[in-house]
N, C-alpha and C positions, 0 to 999 in steps of 0.2 A: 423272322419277326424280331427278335432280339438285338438284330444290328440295326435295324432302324427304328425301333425305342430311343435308343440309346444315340443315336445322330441325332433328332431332333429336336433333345431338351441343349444337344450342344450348337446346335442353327440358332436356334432363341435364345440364347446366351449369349452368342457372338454377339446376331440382331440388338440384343438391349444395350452390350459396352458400345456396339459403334453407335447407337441411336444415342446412347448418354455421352460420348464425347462428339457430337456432333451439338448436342442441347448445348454442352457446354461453349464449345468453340462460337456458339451462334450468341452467347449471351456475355464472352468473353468481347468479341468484338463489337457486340451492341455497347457495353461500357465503354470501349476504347471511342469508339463513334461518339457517344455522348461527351465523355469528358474533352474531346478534342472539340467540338462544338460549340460546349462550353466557357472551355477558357481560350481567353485572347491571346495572353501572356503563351502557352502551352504552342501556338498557331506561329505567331513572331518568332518565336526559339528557334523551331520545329522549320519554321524556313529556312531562317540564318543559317544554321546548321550543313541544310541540305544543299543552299547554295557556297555556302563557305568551301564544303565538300566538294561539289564540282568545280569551282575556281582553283582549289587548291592541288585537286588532279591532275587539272589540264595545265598549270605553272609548273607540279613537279615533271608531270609526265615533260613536259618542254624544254625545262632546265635540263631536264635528266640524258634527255637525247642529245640535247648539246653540249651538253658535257664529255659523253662519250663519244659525240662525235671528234672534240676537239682534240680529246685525247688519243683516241686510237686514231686519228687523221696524224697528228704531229707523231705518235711510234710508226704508222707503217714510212711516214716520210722521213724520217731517221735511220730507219732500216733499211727502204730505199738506197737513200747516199749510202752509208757503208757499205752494203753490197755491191752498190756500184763500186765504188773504192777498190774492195774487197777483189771483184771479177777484173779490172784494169793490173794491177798486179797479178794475178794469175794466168791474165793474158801474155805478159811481158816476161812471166820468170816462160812459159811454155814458150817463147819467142826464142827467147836467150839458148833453153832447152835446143830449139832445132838448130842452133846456128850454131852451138856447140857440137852436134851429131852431124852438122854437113864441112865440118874443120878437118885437115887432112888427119890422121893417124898421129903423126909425129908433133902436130900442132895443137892437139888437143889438151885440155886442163881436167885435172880430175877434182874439179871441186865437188861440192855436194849439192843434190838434188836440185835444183832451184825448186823444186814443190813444195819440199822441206820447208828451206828457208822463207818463202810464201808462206805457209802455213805456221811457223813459229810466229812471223811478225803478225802473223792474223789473230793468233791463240793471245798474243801478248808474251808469251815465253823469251822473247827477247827483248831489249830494248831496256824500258825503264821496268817491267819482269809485270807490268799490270797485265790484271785477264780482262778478256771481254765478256761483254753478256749474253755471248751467239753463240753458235756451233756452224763450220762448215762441213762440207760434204762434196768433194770432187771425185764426180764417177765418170771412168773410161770404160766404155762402151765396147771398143775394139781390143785395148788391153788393161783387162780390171787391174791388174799387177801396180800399174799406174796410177789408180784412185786412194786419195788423202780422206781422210776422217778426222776430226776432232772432238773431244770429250769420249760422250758414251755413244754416239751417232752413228749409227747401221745403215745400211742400201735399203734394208725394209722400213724405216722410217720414212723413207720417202713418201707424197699420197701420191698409189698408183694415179688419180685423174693428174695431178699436177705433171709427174713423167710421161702420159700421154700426149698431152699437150705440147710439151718441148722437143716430142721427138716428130711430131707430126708438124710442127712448126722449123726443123731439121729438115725433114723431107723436101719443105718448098724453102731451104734456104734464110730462114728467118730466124731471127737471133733476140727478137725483143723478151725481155723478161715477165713473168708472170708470176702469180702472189695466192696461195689456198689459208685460211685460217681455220685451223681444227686442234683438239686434242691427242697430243701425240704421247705414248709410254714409251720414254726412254729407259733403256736397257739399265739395270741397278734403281731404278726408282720404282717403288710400289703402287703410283696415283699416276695418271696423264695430265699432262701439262698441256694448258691453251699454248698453242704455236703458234706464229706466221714464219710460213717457210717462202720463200722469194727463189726462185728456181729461172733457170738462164744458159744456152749454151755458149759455150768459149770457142775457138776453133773448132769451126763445123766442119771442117775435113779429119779433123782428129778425134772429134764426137766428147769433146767433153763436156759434161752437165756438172755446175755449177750450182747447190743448195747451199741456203743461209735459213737457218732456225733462230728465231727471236722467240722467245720465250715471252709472252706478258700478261702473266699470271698475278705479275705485281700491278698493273693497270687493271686487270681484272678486278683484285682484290680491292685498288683505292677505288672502281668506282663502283663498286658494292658497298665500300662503307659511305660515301657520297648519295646512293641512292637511298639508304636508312639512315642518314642524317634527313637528307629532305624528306620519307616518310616521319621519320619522329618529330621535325620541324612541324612539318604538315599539322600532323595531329595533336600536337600543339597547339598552332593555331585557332585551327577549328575549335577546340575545347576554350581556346580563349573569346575564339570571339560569339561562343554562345555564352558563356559568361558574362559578357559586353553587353549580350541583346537579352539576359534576363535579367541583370540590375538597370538595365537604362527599360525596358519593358515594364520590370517592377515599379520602378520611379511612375510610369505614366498611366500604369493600368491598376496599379493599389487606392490612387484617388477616384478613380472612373467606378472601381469594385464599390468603395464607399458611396458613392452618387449611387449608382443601383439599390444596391441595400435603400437609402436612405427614401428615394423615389417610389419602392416597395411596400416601406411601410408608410409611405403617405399615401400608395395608393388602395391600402386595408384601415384610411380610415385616421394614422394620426397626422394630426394636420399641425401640430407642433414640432416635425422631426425636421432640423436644421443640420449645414453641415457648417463643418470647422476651415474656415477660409487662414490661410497659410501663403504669406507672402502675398506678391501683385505680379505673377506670370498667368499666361493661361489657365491652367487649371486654378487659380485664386478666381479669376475672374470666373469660371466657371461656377466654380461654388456660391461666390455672391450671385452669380444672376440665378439658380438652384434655388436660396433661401428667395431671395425676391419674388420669384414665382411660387414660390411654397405661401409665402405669403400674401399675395394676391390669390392664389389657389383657394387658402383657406377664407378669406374675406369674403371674395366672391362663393364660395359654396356656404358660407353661413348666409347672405343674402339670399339666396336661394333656398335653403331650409326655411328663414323664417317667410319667403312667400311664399313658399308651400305649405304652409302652416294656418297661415292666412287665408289661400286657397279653398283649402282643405276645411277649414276651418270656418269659411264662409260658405261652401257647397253644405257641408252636414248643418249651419246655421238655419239657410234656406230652404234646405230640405225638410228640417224640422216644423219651421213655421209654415212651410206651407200646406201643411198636413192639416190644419187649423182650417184656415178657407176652404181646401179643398176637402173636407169633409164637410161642412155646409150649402158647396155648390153641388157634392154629389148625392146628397140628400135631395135637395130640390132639385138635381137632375129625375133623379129615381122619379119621385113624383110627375113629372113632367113626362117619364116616359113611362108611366103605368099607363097616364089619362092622354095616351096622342091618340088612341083611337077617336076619341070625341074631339079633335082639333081638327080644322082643314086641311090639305094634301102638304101642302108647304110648311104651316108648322109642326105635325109631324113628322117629315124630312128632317126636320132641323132638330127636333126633342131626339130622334137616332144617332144623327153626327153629333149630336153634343155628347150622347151615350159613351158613344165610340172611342171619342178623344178623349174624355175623362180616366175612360180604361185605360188609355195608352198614357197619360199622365200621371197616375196610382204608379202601374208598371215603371215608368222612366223616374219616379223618384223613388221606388224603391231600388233601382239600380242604382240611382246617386247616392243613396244612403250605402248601398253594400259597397261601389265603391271607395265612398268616403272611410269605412271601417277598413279596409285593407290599406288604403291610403296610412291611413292612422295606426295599424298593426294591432288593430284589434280583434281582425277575425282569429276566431279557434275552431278546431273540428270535435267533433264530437262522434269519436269513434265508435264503429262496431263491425262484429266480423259476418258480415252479409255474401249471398252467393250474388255476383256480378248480374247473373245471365237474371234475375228478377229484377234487380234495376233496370235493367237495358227492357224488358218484358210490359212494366209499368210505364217506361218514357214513351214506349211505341202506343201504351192502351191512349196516353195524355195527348198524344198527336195525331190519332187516329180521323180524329174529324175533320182538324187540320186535312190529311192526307186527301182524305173525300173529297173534299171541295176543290183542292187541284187535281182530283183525279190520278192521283200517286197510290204506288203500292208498294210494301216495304217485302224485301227480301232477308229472310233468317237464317243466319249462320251460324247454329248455338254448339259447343260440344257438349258431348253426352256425360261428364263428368260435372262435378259442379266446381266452379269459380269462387271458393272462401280468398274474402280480401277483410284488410282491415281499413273502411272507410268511412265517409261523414255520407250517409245513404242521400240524405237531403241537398246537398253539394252535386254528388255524382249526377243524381238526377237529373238537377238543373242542366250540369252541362251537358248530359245525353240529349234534353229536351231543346236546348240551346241547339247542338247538333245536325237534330233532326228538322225542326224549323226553320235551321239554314237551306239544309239539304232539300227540302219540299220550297224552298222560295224562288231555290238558281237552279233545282231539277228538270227543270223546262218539263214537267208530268211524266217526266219518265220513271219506270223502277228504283229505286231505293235500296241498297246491299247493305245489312248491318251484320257485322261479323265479329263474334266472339272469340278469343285465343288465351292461350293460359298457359305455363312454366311455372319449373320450381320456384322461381322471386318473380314473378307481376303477372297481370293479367293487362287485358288491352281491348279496344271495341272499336271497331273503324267502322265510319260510316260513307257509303259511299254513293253519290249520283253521278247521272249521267248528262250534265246538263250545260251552261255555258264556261265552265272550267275557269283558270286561275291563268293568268299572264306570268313570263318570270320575274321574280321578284315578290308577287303579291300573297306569295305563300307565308311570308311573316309580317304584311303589312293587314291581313286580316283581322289579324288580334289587337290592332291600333283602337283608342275609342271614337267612337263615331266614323269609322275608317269606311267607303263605299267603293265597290270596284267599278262602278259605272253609276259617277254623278249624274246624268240623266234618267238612270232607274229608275222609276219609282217605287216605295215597297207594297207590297201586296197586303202582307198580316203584320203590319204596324210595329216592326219591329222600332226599339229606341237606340240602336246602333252599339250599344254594349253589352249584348249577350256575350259575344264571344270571348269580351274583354275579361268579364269576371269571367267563365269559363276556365281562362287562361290561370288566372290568380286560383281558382277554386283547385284547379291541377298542381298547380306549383306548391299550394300550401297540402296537400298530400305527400309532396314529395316527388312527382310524376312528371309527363310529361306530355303536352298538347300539338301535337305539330297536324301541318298542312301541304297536302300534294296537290297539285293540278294544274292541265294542262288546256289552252283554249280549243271547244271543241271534242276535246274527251273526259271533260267533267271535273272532279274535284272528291278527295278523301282527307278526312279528317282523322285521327287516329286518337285516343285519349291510352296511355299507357300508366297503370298505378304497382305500385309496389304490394306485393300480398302482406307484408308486413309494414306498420307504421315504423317511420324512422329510418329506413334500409335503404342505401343508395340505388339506383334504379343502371345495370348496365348494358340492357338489350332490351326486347322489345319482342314478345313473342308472334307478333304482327308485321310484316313488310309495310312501309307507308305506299309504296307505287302499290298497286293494284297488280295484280297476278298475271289478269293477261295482259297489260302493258308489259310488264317483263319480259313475258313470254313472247310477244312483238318484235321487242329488242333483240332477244335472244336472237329469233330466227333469223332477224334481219341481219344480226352479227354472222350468222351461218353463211347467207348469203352472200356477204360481202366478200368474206373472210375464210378459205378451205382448211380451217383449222377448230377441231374439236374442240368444243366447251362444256366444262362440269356444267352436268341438269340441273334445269333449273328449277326449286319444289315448288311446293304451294303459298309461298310465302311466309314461312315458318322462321326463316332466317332470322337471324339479331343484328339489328343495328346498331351502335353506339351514337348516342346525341352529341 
């Protein structure tokens, strides 16, 4: 038991550093993401760079190649000729050699070696007393006794592949020369030197091999500093010519920054913000046609304020006055429909529908008037901290009769905790009532589902039918005023076409938020979400707006489609963000 105490506090510790350098890396790279997004300037550099980078690769890598090629091309063909040179005298003094050895006895000359003397004039030892930059090596196969060396140069220097070759090329009689380039340690030196040794046989009856050693260590060397010239060039370059693309970037993207800003805060409203026009290239013209539109902008939206003003102004006028007449035609409406029983069938008829419409006109100018105050920014709430599920309790007792008469029956979703919010209870109501009204007019009499939800910050109430549903698109064209989804409708309980409109406004001046799902044929949900707190930003929705088992439809269908497991799907608890 003790050993595994003691492992598992050290599993959750590992667990939390790599979880928190994974936090981090994930919100490291979400910065980098954002600011690369952001700036333009950051994007142009950030090219230049990468393409400068490859151009300048593929120039060095190219230069680089041909440069080396040109140079070790011109040493091995320099090495080439002397060797050749080199092997023609050694052929000649080995001539001299045998013609010397087939002279009678008495006719012979005792000079020296001709290999010697071959070999002085090769070493440079003679003559004008210069050295060369090679080493030879003549090996006699039949009698070593006979093999010349120069400098520090051994038989084991030789690459065995290279002596395979030349003797296997001996065997069928062939004399052409062949060429290995490696690192050789010559005898007295502590490092190995890049070689090309050039190997050849001389008289194949006599088996002698012929090695030449070039040394080009010093071409090695020039073009290693050749290649770090072109990389320090290189990087150079690059480094300059992102230089290039962020002053010429700056020049065109420090005015464009300024139009942004400036466009920003004309569009929060000040319609005074001008820019600073500088010179007559593009961006000058830019900025004059900027301010020109800034001021057309602001002309034409003050025209428009003060018709809306007027509008506005003229709706709350008309509404007022008409409250005058219409309370002396509903006056002597009333009268008229106390006494219809004592009127004939037809003017009775008609003392009803006058009833009727009169109600529906009280209503439609009380909406003009609530409109008009939101218009004008006069409405206020009047808060208090009420449980939800009693509102929603009272809108259904107010629409109860309603229901009756379409033969509708509402479904209750309430949880067993109570719903404290801080709201304007006479607002709420309305739009629950609003809601419902709708829901019992396009419910085609089917059930009615009103469902309560609640979270630490908001509460929520969706209401939902089953009835001719919503097209796409007309899930935010609902809250238009006077907006109808089906002009040939006509309404059933007299609605004046801007319930939903204040609804909307009633919701937004909470804080909250009103939205609309549905689909033709599977009905229609309406959702009202508020903040539990006045004033508090609203960031989820303790309510799903689709409906549960639509989701769950989707879901399974995704199963179906698709042999790939998918997180369960709840009961619609999830958060949205609007």
């Amino acid at each position: 038991m003790p050993p595994t105490t003691t492992r598992r506090p050290r599993r959750r510790t590992l667990r939390q550093i790599l979880g928190g350098v994974r936090r981090r890396a994930r919100r490291l790279v979400g910065r980098v993401r954002r600011v690369w997004r952001r700036s333009l300037q950051l994007q142009v550099v950030t090219s230049t760079l990468v393409i400068s980078v490859i151009v300048v690769v593929v120039l060095g890598a190219f230069l680089s190649d041909q440069i080396n090629n040109s140079v070790i091309e011109g040493r091995q063909q320099s090495a080439a000729s002397d060797a050749s040179a080199d092997r023609l005298r050694i052929a000649d003094a080995l001539t001299r050699e045998q013609d010397d050895q087939a002279k009678p006895a008495d006719a012979k000359n005792v000079p020296a070696n001709p290999l010697d003397e071959v070999m002085d004039a090769i070493i440079g030892t003679g003559g004008d007393g210069s050295k060369t930059r090679y080493e030879v090596l003549i090996l006699n196969r039949a009698e070593p006794g006979q093999s010349r060396a120069s400098g520090n140069v051994t038989p084991r220097d030789v690459p065995p592949a290279l002596q395979q070759m030349l003797r296997r090329q001996a065997e069928k009689f062939i004399d052409r020369p062949q060429r290995s380039t490696q690192p050789i340690r010559f005898a007295g030196e502590a490092q190995p030197t890049q070689t090309l040794v050039i190997g050849a046989m001389v008289n194949l009856s006599d088996g002698y091999e012929v090695y030449h050693f070039f040394p080009i260590s010093d071409e090695e060397q020039m073009l290693s500093n050749v290649r770090l010239a072109i990389v320090v060039v290189g990087f150079g370059l690059v480094l300059l010519l992102a230089a290039i693309a962020y002053l010429v970037t700056r020049q065109v993207v420090s005015p464009v920054r300024l139009a942004r800003q400036a466009a920003e805060r004309l569009a929060a409203g000040k319609l005074d913000e001008r820019l600073k026009v500088r010179g007559e290239d593009d961006l000058a013209r830019l900025a004059t046609s900027f301010n020109e539109m800034a001021v057309n902008l602001a002309l034409k939206i003050h025209q428009l304020e003060e018709l809306s003003q007027v509008q506005r102004q003229f709706v709350s006028d008309v509404s007022h006055e008409l409250r005058t007449p219409l309370t002396t035609v509903r006056m002597a409406a009333d009268l008229l429909y106390d006494a219809r029983e004592d009127f004939d069938p037809m003017a009775s008829r008609s003392a009803e529908l006058m009833q009727a419409q009169l109600e529906r006109f009280e209503s439609m100018l009380a909406d003009l008037l609530e409109i008009s105050r939101y218009d004008a920014g006069a409405a206020d709430l009047d808060l208090d901290s009420v449980d939800v599920r009693d509102v929603v309790l009272r809108a259904i007792a107010d629409s109860e009769a309603l229901a009756e008469r379409h033969s509708t029956r509402f479904e209750l979703r309430l949880p067993n905790e109570p719903c404290l919010a801080e709201i304007d209870n006479r607002r709420v109501e309305r739009i629950l009532r609003n809601l419902l009204f709708n829901a019992i007019e396009h419910g085609e009499g089917r059930d009615i589902v009103v469902t309560v939800g609640a979270d630490r910050d908001a509460v929520a109430v969706a209401v939902r039918d089953h009835g001719i549903g919503l097209k796409g698109g007309e899930e935010n064209l609902v809250f238009d005023r006077f907006w109808r989804a089906d002009p040939s409708r006509a309404r059933t309980i007299g609605g004046t076409g801007l319930g939903l409109a204040i609804s909307r406004e009633d919701a937004s001046l909470h804080g909250g938020w009103l939205q609309a799902w549905g689909q033709p044929g599977e009905g229609s949900q309406f959702r009202l979400t508020l903040p539990r707190r006045a004033g508090v930003d609203l960031k989820g929705s303790p309510l799903s707006l689709v409906p549960p088992e639509i989701e769950m439809r989707r879901t399974w269908r995704g199963h179906q489609m698709t042999p790939v497991l998918l997180p369960a799907v709840g009961d619609g608890g999830g958060h949205d963000v609007d």
